[in-house]
C-alpha positions in Angstrom: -22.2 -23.1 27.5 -23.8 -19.6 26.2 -20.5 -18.1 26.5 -18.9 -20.5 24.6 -21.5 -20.4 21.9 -21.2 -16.8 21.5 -18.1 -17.0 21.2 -17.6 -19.7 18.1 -20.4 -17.3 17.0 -18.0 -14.4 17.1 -15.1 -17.1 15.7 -17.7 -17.9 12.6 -18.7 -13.7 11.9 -14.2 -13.4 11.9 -14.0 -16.3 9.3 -16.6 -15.2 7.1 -14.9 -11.6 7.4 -11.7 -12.9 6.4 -13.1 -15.0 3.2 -15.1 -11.8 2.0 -12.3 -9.7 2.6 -10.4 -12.1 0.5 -13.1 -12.1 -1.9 -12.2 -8.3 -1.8 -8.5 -8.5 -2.9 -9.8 -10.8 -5.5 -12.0 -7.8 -7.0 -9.1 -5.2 -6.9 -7.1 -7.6 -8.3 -9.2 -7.7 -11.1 -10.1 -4.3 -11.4 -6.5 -2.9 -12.1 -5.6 -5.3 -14.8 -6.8 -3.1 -18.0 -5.6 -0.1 -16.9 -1.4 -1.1 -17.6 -2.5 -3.2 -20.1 -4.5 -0.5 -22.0 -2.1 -0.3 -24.9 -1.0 -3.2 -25.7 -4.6 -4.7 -25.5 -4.9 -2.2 -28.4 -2.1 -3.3 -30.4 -3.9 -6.9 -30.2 -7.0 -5.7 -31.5 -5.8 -3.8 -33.9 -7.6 -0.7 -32.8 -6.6 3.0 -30.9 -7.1 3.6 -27.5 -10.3 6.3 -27.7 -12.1 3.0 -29.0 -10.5 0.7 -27.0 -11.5 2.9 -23.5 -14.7 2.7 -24.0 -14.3 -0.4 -21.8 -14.0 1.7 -18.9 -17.5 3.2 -19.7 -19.3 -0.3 -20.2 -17.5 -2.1 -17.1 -18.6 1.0 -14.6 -21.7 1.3 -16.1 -22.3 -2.6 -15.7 -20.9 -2.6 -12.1 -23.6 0.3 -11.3 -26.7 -1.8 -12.9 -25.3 -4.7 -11.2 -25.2 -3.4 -7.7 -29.0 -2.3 -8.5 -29.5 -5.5 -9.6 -27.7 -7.1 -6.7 -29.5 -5.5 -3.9 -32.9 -7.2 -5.2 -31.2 -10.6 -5.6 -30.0 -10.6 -2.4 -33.8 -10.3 -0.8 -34.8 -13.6 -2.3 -31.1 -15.5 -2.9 -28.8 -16.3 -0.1 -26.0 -14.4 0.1 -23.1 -17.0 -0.3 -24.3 -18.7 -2.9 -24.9 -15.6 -4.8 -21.5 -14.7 -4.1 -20.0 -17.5 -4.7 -21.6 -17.5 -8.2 -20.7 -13.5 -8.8 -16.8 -14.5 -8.0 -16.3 -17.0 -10.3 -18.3 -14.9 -12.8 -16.2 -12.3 -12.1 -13.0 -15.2 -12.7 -14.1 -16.3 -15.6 -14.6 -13.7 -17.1 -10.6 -12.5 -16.3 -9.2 -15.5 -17.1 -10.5 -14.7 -20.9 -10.4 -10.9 -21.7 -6.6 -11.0 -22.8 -8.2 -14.5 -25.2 -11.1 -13.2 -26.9 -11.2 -12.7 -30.8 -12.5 -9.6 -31.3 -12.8 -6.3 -29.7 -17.2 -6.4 -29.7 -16.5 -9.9 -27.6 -13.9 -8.0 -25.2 -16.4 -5.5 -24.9 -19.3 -8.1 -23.8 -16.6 -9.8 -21.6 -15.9 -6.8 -19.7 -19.4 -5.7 -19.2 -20.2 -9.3 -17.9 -17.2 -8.9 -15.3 -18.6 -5.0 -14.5 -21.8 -6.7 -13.6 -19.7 -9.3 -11.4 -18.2 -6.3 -9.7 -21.3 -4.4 -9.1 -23.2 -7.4 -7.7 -20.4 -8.5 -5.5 -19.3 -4.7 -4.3 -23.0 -4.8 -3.1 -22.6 -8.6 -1.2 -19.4 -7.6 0.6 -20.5 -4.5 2.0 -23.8 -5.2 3.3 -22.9 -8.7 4.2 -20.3 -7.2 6.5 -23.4 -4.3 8.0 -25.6 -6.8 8.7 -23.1 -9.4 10.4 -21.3 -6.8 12.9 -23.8 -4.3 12.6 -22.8 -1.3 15.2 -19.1 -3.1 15.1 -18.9 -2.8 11.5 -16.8 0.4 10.6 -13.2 -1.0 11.4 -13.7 -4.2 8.9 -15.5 -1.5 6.8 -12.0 0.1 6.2 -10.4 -3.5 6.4 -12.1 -4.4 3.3 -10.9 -1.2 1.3 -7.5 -1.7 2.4 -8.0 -5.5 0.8 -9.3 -3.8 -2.2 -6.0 -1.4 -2.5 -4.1 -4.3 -1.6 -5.2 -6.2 -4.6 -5.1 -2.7 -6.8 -1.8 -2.6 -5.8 -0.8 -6.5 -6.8 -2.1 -6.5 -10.1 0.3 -3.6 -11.6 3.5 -5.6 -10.5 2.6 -8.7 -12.0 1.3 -7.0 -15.7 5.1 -5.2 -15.3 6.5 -8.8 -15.1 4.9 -9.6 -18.0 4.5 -6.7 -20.3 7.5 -6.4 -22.8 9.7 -3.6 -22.6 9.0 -1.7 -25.5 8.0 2.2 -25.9 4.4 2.9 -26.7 5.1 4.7 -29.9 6.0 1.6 -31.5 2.9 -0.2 -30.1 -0.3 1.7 -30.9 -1.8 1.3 -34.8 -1.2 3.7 -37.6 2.2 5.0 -35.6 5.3 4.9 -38.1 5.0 2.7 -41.6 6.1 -0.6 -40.4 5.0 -0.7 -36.2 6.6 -3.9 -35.1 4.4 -6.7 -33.4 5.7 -6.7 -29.9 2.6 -8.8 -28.4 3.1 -12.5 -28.4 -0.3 -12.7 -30.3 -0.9 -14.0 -33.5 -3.3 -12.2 -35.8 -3.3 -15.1 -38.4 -6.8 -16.0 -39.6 -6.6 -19.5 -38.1 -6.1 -18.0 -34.7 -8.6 -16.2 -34.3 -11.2 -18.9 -33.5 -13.6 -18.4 -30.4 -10.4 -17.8 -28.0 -7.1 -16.4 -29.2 -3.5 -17.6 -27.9 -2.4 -16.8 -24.3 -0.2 -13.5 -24.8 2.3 -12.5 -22.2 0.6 -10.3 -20.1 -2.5 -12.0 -20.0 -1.0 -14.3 -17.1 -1.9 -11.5 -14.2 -5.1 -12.3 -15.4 -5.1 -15.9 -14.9 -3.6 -14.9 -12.0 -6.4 -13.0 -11.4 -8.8 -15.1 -12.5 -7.4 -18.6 -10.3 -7.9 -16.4 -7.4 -11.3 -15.2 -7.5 -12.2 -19.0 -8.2 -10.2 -19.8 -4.9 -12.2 -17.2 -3.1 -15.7 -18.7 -4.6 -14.5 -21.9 -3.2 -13.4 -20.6 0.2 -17.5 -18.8 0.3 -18.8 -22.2 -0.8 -17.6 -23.9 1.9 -18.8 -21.4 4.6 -22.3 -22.0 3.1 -21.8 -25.7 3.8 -20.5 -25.4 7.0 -23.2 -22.7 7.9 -26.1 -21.6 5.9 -26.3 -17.9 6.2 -29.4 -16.1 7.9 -29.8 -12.6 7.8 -29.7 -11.4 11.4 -32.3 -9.0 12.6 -31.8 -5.7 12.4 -32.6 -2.1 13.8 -32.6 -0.5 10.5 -36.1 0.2 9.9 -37.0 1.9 12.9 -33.6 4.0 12.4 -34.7 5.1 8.9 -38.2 6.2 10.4 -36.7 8.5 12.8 -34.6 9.7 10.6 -37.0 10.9 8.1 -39.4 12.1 10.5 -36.9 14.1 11.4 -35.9 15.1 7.8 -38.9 16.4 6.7 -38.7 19.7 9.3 -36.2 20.8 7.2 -36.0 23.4 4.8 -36.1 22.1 1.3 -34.8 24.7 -0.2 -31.6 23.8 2.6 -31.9 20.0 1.9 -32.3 20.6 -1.6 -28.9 22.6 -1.6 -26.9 20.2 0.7 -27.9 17.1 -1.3 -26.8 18.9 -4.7 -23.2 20.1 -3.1 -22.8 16.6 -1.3 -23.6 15.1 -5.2 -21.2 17.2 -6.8 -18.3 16.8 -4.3 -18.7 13.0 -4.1 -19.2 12.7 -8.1 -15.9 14.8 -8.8 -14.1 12.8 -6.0 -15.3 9.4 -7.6 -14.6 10.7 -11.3 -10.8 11.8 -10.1 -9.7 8.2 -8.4 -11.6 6.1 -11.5 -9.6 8.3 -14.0 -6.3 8.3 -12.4 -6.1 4.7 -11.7 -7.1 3.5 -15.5 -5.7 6.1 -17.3 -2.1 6.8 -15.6 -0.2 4.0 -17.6 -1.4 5.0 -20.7 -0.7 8.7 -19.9 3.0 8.3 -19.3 3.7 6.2 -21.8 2.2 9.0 -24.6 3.9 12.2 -22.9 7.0 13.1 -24.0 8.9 10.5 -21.8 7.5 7.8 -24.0 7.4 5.6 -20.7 7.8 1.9 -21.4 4.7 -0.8 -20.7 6.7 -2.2 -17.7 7.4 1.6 -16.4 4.1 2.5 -16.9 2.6 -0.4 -14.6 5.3 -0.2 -12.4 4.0 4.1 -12.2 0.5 2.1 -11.6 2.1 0.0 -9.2 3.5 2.8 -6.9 0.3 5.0 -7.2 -1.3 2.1 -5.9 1.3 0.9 -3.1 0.3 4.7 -1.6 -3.0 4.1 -1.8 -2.9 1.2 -0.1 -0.7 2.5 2.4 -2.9 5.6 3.1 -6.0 3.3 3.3 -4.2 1.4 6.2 -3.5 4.4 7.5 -6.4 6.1 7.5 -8.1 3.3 9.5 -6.8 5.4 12.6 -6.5 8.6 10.6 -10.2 9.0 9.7 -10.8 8.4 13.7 -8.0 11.6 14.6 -8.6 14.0 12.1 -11.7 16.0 11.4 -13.0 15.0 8.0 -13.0 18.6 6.5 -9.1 18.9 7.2 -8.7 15.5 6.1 -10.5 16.5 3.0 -8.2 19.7 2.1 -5.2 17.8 2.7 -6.4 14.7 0.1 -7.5 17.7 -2.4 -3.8 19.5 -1.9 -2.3 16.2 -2.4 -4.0 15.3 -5.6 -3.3 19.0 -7.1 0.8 18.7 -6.2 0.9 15.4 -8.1 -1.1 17.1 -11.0 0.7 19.9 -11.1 4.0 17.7 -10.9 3.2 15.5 -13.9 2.3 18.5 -16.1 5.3 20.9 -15.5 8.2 18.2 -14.5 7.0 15.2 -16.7 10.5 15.0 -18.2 12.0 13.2 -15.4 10.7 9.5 -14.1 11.5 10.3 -10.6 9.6 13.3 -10.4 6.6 11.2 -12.0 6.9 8.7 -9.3 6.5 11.6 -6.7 3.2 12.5 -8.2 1.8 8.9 -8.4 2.4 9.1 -4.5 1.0 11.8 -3.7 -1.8 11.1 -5.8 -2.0 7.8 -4.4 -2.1 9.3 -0.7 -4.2 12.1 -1.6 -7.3 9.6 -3.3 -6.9 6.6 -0.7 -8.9 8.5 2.0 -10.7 10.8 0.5 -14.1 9.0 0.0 -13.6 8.6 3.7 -13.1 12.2 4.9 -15.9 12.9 2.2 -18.7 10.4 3.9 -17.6 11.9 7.3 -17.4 15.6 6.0 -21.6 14.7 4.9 -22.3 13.2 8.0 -21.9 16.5 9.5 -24.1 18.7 6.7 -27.0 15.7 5.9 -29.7 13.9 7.8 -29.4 10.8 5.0 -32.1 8.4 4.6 -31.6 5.2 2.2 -32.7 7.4 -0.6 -30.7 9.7 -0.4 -27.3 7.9 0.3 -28.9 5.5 -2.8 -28.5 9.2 -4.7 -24.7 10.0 -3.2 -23.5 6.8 -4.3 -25.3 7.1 -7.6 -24.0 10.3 -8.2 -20.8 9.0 -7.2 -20.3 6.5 -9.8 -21.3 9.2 -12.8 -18.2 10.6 -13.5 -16.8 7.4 -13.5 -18.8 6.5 -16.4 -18.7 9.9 -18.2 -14.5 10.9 -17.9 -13.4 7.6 -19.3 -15.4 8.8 -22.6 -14.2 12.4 -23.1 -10.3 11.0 -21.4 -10.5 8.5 -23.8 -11.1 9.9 -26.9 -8.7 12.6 -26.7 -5.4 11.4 -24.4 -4.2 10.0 -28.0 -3.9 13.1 -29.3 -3.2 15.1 -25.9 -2.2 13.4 -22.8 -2.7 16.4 -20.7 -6.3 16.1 -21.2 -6.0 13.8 -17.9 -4.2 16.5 -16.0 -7.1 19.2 -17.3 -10.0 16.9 -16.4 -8.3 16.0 -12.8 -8.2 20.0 -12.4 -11.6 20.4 -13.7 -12.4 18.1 -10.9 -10.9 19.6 -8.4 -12.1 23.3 -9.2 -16.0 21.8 -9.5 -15.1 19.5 -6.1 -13.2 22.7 -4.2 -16.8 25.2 -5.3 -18.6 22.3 -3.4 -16.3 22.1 -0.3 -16.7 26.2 -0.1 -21.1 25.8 -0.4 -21.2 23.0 2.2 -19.0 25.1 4.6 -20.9 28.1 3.9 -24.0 26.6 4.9 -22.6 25.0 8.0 -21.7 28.9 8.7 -23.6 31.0 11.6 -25.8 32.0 8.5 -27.9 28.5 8.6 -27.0 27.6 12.0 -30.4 28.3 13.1 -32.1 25.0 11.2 -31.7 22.3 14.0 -32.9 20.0 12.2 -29.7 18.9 10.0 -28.4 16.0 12.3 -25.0 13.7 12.2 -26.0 10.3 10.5 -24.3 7.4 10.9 -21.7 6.0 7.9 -23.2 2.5 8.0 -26.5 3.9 7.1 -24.5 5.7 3.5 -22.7 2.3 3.3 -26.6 -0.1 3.3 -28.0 1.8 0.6 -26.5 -0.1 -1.6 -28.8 -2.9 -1.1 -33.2 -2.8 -1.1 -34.2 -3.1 2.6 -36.4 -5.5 3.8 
């Protein structure tokens, strides 16, 4: 009778898996709506797109303060209600970005979904730790491949929807007469509290119907089976661990923390940029891509991306994380290097969006394991990687922004900036894995779960 206990146990933990994994698609869903739709979001607002990108800056800034905020909720609410709510925040507040009136509204929109994210990021991944707990790494990578999954959706249904017209003729103050090509009307009776549906903001309802679906499907796991926390091992771990931290140099910790700060904060700042700013770049380079081509670019940068996240499920287990990591950084410079010198052609720009798809889908992956081998990391200091992670995030959309109007390439420039500052890391950490500092002892392997629960306040 134990056995079979244990097992509808082990049947329950695969469920909840699958609904926050579906929870998880829902997000990435989401998340890669704006970025394809950039432009002609712009044209409805009647604004450029250096003001209009500002949303990037407010929705990763909110999904930052909301995974702060999350991991003190989650000590006093229970987890699937809290989720359940944080989903169909997150849906709601989808379903009406393409409606709102005004571009102050969008903005408040978006930073109420960035808190959705934040929150929710926070739910799935330590939900998952605490549930499997020493078993937790494979549905780890499960739920990022759900996450590229959905990345990779949302592109092909905004090139459904978006209208085949050249960008030049959508963004304000280009040529006298710019013709309205967004099925939106700007008369004064229409904009009320919500504005007509316009084409492309069905992904979004899309979107948005979906996240509700998975705040239903979390509902009901909490009223077939309230959710405990399990008890775990954590605390004692994190006591050993910074016992055995402070023998260290700290001068040598000091170093290694900074290096490990600035290669995860360029790696973070290089996917964030690429993914949002992509569709918008090729439609403003000479090409003068299309809406529908430049989701449809967005669409196969995320299909590798999703293809190299399944793969690296067994690649990150084969592959030492260092090697792993100069392979991701090569793969992201020969894209780069593609779209700046062979932009003129749309197959050669569909090269680079795979290999810069391949080359960003593992490489937070390689990067944790490439720290695991340099840090001893406590829960403060993997709260400081992650922290540091998302800071480029918030800062490139702001100088990207305000200048890819003028001069596209400033993507290509800032992705290279990235990967020089990310590279000078890379060099320091290996140099002080050398025979040089090979006599502190001290610097021990630390397990990824312990990076991944810092993202929530310990009991």
């Amino acid at each position: 009778m134990e056995d079979k206990n244990e097992d509808m146990s082990r049947k329950f933990k695969l469920i909840t898996s699958m609904v926050i994994c579906f929870g998880t698609f829902c997000m990435g869903l989401s998340f890669s709506l704006l970025g394809p739709s950039l432009v002609a979001l712009a044209k409805q607002f009647e604004t450029d797109i250096p003001t209009l990108s500002k949303v990037f800056v407010i929705s990763i800034g909110c999904w930052v303060v909301g995974s702060l905020l999350a991991g003190v909720i989650y000590n006093y609410a229970n987890r699937q209600l809290a989720s359940t709510v944080l989903l169909i925040v997150m849906a709601i507040g989808t379903i009406i970005l393409p409606l709102v009136p005004s571009i102050s509204t969008f903005f408040i929109t978006a930073a109420i979904v960035g808190l959705g994210f934040g929150g929710y990021d926070t739910a799935q991944v330590v939900w998952i730790l605490e549930i499997w707990e020493g078993e937790s790494a494979i549905y780890l990578q499960l739920q990022g491949f759900c996450f590229a999954l959905g990345s990779f959706v949302s592109p092909l249904l905004m090139k459904i929807y978006l209208l085949d017209e050249e960008s030049s003729e959508l963004l304000p103050n280009q040529g006298q007469n710019a013709t309205s090509v967004v099925n939106v009307s700007t008369k004064e009776d229409d904009v009320g509290f919500l504005r007509e549906m316009p084409s492309y903001g069905i992904p979004f309802l899309i979107a948005g119907v979906m996240g509700i679906l998975g705040a239903i499907f979390t509902l009901v796991l909490y009223k077939v089976k309230k959710y405990k926390k399990p008890n775990s091992k954590s605390s004692e771990i994190d006591t050993s661990q910074l016992e055995r931290l402070k023998g260290c140099q700290p001068r040598t910790v000091l170093f290694i923390i900074l290096c490990c700060c600035m290669l995860g904060s360029e790696i973070g700042g290089i996917e964030y940029v690429s993914f949002q700013f992509l569709p918008a770049y090729v439609q403003l380079i000479e090409l003068h891509l299309s809406q529908r081509d430049g989701a449809f670019v967005l669409s196969v940068l995320a299909g590798a991306y999703t293809i190299g996240r399944a793969l690296g499920i067994v690649v990150v287990l084969r592959v030492r994380p260092e090697i792993l990591l100069l392979i991701n950084l090569l793969c992201v410079g020969t894209a780069n290097t593609l779209l700046i010198f062979f932009n003129h052609y749309l197959q050669v720009i569909l090269v680079a969006a795979v290999f810069l798809g391949i080359g960003i889908s593992t490489i937070f992956s390689a990067f944790f394991g490439y720290v695991e081998k340099h840090l001893e990391v406590t829960n403060l200091v993997g709260g400081i990687l992650i922290s540091m992670g998302c800071t480029l995030s918030t800062i490139y959309p702001i100088v990207v922004g305000d200048l890819i109007e003028k001069n596209p390439y400033v993507l290509n420039y800032t992705i290279y900036f990235s990967m020089t500052l990310a590279t000078c890391a890379f060099v320091a950490l290996h140099f002080v894995s050398s025979s040089r500092w090979k006599g502190s002892k001290n610097l021990h392997r630390y397990p990824l779960t312990q990076i991944n629960s810092a993202y929530c306040t310990s009991e």
